[in-house]
C-alpha positions as CSV (number, residue, x, y, z in Angstrom):
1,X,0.0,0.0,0.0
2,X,2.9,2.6,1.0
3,X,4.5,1.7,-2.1
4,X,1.6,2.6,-4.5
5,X,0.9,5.8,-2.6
6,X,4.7,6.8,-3.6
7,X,3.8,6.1,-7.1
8,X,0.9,7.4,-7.1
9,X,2.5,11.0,-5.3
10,X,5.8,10.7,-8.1
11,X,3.5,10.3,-11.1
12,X,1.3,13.4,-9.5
13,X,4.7,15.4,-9.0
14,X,5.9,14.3,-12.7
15,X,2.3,15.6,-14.4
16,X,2.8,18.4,-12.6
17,X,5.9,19.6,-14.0
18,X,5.5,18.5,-17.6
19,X,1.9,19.4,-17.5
20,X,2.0,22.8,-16.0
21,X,-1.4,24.7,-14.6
22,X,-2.7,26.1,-17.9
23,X,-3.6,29.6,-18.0
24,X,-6.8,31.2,-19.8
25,X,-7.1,34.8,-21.1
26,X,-9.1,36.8,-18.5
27,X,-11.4,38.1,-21.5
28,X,-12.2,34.6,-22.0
29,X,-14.1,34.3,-18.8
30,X,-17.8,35.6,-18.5
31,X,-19.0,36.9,-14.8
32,X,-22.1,36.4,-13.6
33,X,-23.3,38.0,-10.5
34,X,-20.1,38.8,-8.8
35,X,-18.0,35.9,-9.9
36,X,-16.5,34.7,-13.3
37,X,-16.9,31.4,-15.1
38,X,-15.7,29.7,-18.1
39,X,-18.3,29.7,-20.9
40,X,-18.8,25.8,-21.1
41,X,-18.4,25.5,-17.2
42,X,-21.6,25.9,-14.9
43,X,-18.5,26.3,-11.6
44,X,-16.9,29.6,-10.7
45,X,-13.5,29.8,-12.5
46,X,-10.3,28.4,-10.6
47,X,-7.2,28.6,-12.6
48,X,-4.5,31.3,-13.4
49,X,-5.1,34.1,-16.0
50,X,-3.7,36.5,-17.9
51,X,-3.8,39.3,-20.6
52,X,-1.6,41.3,-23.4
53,X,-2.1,44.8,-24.7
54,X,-3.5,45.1,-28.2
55,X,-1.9,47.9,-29.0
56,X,1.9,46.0,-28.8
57,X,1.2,41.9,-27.8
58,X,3.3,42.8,-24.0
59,X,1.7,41.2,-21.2
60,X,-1.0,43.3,-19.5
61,X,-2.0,41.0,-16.3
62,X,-1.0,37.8,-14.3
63,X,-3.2,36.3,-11.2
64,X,-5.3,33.5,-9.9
65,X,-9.0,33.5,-9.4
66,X,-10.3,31.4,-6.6
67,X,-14.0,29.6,-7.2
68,X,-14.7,33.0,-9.5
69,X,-12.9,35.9,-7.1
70,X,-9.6,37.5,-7.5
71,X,-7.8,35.8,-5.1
72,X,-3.6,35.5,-4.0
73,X,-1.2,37.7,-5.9
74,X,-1.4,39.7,-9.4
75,X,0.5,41.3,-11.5
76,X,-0.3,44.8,-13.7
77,X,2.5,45.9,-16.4
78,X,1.7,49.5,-16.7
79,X,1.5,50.1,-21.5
80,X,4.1,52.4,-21.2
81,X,7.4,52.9,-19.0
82,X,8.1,49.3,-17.9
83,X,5.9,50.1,-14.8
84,X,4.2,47.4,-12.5
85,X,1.6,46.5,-9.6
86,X,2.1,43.9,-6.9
87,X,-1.9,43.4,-5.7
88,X,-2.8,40.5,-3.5
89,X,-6.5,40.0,-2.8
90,X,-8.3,38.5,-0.5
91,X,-12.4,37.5,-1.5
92,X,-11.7,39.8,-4.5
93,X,-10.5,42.9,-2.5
94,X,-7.1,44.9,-1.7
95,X,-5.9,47.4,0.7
96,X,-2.3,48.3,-0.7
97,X,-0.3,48.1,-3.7
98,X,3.5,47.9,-4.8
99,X,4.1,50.1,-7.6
100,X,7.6,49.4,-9.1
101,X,8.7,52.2,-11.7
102,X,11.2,52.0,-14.7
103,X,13.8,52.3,-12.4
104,X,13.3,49.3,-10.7
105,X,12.1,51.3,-7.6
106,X,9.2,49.8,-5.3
107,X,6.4,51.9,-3.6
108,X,3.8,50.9,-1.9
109,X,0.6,52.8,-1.2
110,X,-2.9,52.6,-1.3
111,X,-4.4,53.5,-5.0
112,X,-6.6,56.1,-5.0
113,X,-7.7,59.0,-7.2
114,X,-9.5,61.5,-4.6
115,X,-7.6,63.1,-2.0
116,X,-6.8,61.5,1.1
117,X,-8.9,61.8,3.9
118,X,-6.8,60.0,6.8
119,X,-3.6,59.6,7.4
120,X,-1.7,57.3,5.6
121,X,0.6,56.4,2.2
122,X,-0.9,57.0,-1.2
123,X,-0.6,56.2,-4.8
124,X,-2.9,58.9,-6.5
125,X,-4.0,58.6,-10.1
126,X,-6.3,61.9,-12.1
127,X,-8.5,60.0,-13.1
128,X,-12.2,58.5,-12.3
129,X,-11.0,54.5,-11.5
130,X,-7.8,53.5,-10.6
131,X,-5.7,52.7,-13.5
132,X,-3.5,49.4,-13.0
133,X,-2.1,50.4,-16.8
134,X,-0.8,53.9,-16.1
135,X,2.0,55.0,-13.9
136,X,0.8,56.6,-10.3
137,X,0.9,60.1,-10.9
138,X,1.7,61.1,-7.5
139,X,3.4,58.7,-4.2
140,X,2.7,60.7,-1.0
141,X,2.4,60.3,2.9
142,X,0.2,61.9,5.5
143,X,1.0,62.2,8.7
144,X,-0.7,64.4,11.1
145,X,-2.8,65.6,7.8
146,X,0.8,67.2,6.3
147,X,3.0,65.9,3.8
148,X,5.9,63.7,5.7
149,X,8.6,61.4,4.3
150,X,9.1,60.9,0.5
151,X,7.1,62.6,-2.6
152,X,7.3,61.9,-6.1
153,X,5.7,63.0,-9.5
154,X,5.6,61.0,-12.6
155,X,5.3,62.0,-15.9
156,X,2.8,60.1,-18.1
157,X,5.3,58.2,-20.0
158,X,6.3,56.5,-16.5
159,X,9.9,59.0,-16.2
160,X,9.9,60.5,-13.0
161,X,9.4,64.4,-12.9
162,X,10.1,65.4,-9.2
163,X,11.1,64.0,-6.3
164,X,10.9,65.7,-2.4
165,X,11.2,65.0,0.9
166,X,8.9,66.6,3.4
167,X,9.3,67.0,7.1
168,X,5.7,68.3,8.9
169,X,4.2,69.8,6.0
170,X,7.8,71.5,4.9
171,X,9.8,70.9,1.6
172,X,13.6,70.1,2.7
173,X,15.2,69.1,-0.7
174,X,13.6,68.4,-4.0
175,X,15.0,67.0,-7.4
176,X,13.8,67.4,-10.8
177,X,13.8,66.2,-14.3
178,X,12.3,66.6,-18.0
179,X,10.5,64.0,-19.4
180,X,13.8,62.6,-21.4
181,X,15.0,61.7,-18.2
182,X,17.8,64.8,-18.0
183,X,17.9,66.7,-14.6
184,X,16.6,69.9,-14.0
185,X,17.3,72.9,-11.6
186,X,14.4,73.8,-11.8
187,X,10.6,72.6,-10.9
188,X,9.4,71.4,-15.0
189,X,6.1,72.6,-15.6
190,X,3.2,69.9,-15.3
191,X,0.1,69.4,-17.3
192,X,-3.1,72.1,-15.8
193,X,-4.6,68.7,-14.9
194,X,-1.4,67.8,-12.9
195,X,-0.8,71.7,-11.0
196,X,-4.7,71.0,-10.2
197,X,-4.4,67.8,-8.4
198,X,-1.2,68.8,-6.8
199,X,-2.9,71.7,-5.3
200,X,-5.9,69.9,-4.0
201,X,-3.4,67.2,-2.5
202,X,-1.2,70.4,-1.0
203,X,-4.1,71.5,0.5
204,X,-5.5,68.8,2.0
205,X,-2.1,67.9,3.7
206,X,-2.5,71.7,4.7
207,X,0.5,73.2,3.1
208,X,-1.6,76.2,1.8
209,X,1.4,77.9,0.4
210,X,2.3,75.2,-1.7
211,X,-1.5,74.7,-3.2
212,X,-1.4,78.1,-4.2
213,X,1.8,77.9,-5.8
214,X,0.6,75.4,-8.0
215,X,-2.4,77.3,-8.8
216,X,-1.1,79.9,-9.9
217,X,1.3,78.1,-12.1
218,X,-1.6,76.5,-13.8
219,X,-3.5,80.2,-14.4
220,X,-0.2,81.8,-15.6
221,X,0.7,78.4,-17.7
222,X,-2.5,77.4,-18.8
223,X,-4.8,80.8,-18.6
224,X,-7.1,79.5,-21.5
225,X,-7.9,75.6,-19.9
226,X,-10.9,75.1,-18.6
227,X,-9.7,74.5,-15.1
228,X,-7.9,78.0,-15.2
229,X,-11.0,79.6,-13.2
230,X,-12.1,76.6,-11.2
231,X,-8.2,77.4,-10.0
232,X,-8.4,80.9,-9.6
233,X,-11.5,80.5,-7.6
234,X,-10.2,77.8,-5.1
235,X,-7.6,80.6,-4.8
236,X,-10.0,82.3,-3.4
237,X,-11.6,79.8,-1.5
238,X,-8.5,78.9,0.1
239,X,-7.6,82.9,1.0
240,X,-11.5,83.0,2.6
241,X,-11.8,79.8,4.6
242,X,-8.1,78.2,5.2
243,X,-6.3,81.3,5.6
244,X,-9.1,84.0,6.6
245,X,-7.5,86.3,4.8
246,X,-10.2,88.0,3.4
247,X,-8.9,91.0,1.5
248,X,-6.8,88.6,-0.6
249,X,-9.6,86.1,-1.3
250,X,-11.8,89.4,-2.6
251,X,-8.5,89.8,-4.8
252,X,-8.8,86.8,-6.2
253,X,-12.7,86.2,-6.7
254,X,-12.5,89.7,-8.5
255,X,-9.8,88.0,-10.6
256,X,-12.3,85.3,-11.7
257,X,-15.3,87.9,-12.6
258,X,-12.4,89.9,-14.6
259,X,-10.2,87.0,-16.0
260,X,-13.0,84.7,-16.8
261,X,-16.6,86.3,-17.5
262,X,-18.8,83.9,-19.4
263,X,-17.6,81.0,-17.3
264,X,-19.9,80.0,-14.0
265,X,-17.2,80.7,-12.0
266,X,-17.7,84.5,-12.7
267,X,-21.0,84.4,-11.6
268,X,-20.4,82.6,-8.3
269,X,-17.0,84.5,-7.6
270,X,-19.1,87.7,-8.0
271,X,-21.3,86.6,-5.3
272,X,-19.0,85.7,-3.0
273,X,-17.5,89.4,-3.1
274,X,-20.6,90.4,-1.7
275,X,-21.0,87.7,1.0
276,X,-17.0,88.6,2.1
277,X,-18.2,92.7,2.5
278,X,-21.8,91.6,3.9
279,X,-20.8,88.8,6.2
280,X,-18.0,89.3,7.8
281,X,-16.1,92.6,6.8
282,X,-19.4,94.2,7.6
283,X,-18.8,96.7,4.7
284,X,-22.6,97.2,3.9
285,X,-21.5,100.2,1.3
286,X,-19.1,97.6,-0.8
287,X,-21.7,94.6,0.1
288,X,-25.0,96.1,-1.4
289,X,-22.4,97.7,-4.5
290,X,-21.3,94.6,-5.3
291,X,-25.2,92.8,-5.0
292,X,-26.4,95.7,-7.1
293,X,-23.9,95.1,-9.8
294,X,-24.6,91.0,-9.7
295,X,-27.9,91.6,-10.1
296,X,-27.8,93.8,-13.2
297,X,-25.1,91.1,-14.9
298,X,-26.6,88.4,-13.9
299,X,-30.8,88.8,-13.3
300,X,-31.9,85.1,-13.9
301,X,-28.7,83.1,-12.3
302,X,-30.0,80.6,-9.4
303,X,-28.6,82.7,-7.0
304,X,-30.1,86.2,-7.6
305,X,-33.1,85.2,-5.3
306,X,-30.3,84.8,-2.5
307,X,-28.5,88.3,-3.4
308,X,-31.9,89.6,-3.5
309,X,-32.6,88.2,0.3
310,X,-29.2,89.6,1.4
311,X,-30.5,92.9,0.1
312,X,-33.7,93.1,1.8
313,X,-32.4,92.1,5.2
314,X,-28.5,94.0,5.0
315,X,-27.7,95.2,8.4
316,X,-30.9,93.3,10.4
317,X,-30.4,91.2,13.1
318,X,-31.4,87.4,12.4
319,X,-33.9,88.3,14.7
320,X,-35.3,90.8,13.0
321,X,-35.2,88.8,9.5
322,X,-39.0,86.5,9.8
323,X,-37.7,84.3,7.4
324,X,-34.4,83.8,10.5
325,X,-35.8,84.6,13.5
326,X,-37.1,81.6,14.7
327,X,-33.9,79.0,13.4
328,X,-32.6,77.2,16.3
329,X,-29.4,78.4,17.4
């Protein structure tokens, strides 16, 4: 008996190595409900797959699914710049990933493409679903909700663009390069997309000087892109509710109704000059100007009903407003 269980156990070791685990192509499976199947197979699908780009034949993606769900380690070869992601899932889900660039180098971080809302170490993409194709855009960490530790920019073609260190929220030493790969002395000038997203991450890690900075290189770069006075207005949003420095965030709302007029932005930057002198400068003279000027511009926007309120009621007490008076404080 021992001896046919050897047998048996060498001829299973022997299949095994000359007949290999075949793979399938993952676009060969079909998923229905939350797991994926062969076509001719009424059981979930366990087995290795993998992919290839059209566009050149490389490989695309490597992994295991596990009765139908991602399961154990994968593999993502970014199309361009010899790029890669380590995932390993568990029941078809992931909480980090290792992002190796063309330099060999490994990062890990979690994928995302909002900005963070916790502490933690990020791999941040622009765009509406993680991309396992593309290179991360951006590797940061927050700590204390400031940048800390290593920070790094990538261009699109997967060459690195800038590289940082921050300590509490400050820059200490920074490095830079063109897209060819040469160094640079100088910061190169990103895409308005990649200025926008910086800022937003700047300022969520609350290094306010840093977000405007790359605001301001995206209006003065990019004046005529459509997220030139979405930028100019955070600007001011930033000025008015981060910094509460309110003459400078008039400066730059009035910048939006000059720069920009045509563009939404206008409109809502205009009213937001009269809310600054109504609401908290207290400057009724410059508040109703600035009202009586939005309404002539602008008669039928949404919000003339609410400069209209403001007004009616300029210099009452909430008290004294019947529409107010009897909100809970």
């Amino acid at each position: 008996m021992k001896k046919t269980f050897l047998i048996i156990t060498a001829l299973l070791f022997i299949t095994s190595i000359v007949f290999p685990q075949s793979k399938v192509n993952v676009n060969s499976l079909v998923q229905y409900g939350d797991k994926m199947f062969k076509v001719d197979d009424d059981k979930p699908y366990t087995g290795k797959v993998f992919d290839l780009y059209k566009s050149n034949g490389n490989k695309k993606v490597e992994g295991y699914y596990r009765k139908g769900i991602k399961n154990g380690k994968w593999t993502y070869y970014t199309e361009i710049g010899n790029g890669k992601y380590k995932v390993k899932y568990t029941d078809g889900t992931y909480t980090v990933a290792v992002f190796t660039d063309s330099l060999g180098n490994d990062y890990t971080g979690l994928p995302i493409t909002d900005e963070p809302e916790q502490d933690g170490t990020y791999l941040y993409q622009e765009e509406d679903k993680y991309d396992f194709s593309k290179f991360s855009n951006i590797f940061a960490t927050i700590k204390d909700g400031e940048l800390d530790g290593l920070f790094i920019y990538w261009y699109e073609n997967g060459q690195k663009s800038e590289e940082g260190t921050y300590k509490d929220g400050e820059l200490i030493d920074s490095k830079y390069w063109d897209e060819d790969g040469k160094k640079r002395l100088t910061p190169p000038i990103k895409s308005a997309d990649e200025y926008y997203s910086a800022a937003q991450i700047e300022r969520n890690a609350k290094n306010t000087k840093a977000s405007l900075e790359n605001l301001d290189n995206l209006i003065k770069h990019y004046p005529e892109h459509a997220l030139a006075p979405q930028a100019q207005y955070l600007m001011g949003d930033i000025y008015m509710n981060d910094l509460m420095d309110f003459q400078n965030a008039i400066n730059s709302y009035g910048k939006v109704s000059e720069n920009f007029v045509g563009t939404n932005r206008a409109v809502e930057a205009q009213f937001m000059v009269g809310y600054i002198y109504a609401n908290i400068l207290d400057d009724i003279e410059q508040a109703v100007s600035t009202y009586q000027t939005f309404l002539e511009k602008f008669p039928d926007h949404e919000l003339a009903p609410s400069v209209k309120f403001e007004l009616e009621n300029m210099g009452k007490s909430i008290n004294d407003i019947p529409a107010l008076k009897n909100i809970p404080n």
